[in-house]
N, C-alpha and C positions, 0 to 999 in steps of 0.2 A: 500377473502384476497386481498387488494391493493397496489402492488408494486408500489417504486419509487424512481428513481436513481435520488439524488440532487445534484447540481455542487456547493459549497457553495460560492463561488466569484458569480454569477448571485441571486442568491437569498440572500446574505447578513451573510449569516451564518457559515463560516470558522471558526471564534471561538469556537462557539457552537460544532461545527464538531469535533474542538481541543479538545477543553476541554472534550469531549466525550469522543476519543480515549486515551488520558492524562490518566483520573481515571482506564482504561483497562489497559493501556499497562505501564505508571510509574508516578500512584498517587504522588502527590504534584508537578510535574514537569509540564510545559511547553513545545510547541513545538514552534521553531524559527517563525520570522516575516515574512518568504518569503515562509511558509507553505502553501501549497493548498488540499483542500479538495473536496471529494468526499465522499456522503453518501447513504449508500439502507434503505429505508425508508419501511417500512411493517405496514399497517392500522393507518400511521402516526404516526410510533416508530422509530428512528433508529436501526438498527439490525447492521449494520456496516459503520464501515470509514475506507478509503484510504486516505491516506496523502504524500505529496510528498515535502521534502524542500533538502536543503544544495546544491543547483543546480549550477553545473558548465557545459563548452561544453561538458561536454562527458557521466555523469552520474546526477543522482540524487539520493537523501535515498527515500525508500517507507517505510511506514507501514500500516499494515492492523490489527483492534482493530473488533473484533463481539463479539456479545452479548453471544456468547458460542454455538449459535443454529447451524444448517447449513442453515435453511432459505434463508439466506441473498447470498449463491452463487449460483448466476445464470449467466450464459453467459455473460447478459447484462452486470449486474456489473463487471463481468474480464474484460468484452473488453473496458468498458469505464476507467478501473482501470490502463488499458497498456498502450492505445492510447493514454493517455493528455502522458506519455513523448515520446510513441516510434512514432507515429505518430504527435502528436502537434506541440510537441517540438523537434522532430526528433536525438532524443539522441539513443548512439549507444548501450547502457547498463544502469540498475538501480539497488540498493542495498539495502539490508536488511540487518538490526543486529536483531540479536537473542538472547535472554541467552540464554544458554545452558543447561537449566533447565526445557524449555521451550517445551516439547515437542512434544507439539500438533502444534506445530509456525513452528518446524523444520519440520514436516511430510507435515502442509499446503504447507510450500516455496517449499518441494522437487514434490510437486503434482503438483504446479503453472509452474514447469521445470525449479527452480533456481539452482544451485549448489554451496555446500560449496567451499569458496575459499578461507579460513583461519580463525583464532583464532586471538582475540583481547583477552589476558589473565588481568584477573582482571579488566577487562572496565565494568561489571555486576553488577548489584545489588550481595548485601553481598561478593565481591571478585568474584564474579563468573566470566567465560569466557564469552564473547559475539562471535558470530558465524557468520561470514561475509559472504555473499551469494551474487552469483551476476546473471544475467539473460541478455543476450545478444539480441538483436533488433528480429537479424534470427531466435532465438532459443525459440522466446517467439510466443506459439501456439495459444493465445487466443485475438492475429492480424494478420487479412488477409495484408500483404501488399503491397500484388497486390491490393487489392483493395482500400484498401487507400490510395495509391498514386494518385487515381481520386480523394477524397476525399478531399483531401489536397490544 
């Protein structure tokens, strides 16, 4: 089996990455134009994408779309999943929305060490709630950042 974590801004392929995650996470829809992508690549399949847009100083929105396997989480891919905002871009926090229907999405983000931090009521597909989470620089364990402050 051949892993491979793809940056899609260096090899060309951020759309591809988009539109990946799109039909997983909200078929017919688009993700914004300042989106960045991150893919785990498994015997040259995608298994998963990170995407990171709506960026301001202080946060950004993440999501994370897989193929339903677990495969696709390994180490590598969390840490290069955190580092582009918490080390790259050195933002102090990032955000997920969730439905709240969503359950396997809410069990991932509480695993990754995000915490709920409100309700967006009817922002969901069919009326649903959407579930805001957020995950702070310190509190995210899958960046050494002591050691990427040499890195940087």
């Amino acid at each position: 089996m051949k892993r491979r974590v793809v940056y899609g801004h260096i090899e060309g392929r951020t759309e591809e990455f988009c539109q990946w995650a799109a039909d997983i996470l909200c078929p017919g829809q688009t993700f914004p134009t300042d989106t960045n992508a991150l893919a785990s690549e498994i015997d040259g399949r995608i298994a998963a994408v990170t995407l990171w847009n709506g960026f301001d100083e202080r946060n950004c929105l993440m999501s994370i779309a897989s193929d339903g396997s677990r495969r696709w989480m390994t180490r590598e891919f969390l840490y290069r999943s955190f580092a582009y905002p918490f080390v790259q871009l050195c933002l102090p926090r990032v955000t997920v929305k969730i439905d709240e229907a969503n359950g396997d999405s809410i069990r991932l983000g509480r695993h990754l060490g995000f915490t709920e931090e409100g309700r967006m009521r009817k922002a969901g597909p069919n009326g649903r709630s959407e579930i805001i989470m957020g995950l702070l620089r310190e509190e995210c364990r899958w960046v050494n950042l002591n050691l990427a402050k040499h890195a940087v």
